[in-house]
N, C-alpha and C positions, 0 to 999 in steps of 0.2 A: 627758763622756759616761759612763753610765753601764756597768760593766764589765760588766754581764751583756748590757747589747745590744752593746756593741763586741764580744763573744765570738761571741754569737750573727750578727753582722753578717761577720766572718770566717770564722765555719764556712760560713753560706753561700755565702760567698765561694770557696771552696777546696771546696764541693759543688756549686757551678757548671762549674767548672773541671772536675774529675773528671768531673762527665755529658759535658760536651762534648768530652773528649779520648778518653772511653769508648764515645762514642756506634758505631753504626753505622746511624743512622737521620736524615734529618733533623731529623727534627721535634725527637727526642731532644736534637743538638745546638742548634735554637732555644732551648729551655730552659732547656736550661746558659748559652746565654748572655745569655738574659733574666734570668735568676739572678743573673747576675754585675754585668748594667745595675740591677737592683735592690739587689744590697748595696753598690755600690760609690758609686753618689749619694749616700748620706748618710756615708760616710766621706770624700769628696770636700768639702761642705758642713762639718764636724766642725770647723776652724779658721776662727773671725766673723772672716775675713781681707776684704776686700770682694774681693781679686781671687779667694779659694779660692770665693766665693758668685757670683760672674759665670765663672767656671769652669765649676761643677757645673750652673748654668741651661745655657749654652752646649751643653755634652754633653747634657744632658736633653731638651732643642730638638732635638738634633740625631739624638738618637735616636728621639724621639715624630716627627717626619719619617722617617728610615729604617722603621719599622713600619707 
């Protein structure tokens, strides 16, 4: 992976986390933690493991359900 999206894929990651531990809103903390469901998929996905790729589907499934 390239280092400028794995950087960027971790800042996100860690500005997800800050909105929702700062939040006092809900909505605010949906965010953060939409955030954190969006950076953390494709760092999930990041090893062509087949189980890390039937992993990442499973939470993605299973999030795209919770929403």
């Amino acid at each position: 992976m390239n280092p400028y999206i794995l950087a960027t894929l971790l800042m996100g990651l860690g500005l997800g986390t800050t909105i929702t531990f700062a939040s006092s809103h809900w909505l605010l903390a949906w965010m953060g933690l939409e955030m954190n469901t969006l950076a953390i998929i494709p760092l999930m996905a990041q090893h062509h493991h087949p189980r890390a790729v039937e992993a990442t589907t499973k939470y993605f499934l299973t999030q795209a359900t919770a929403a």
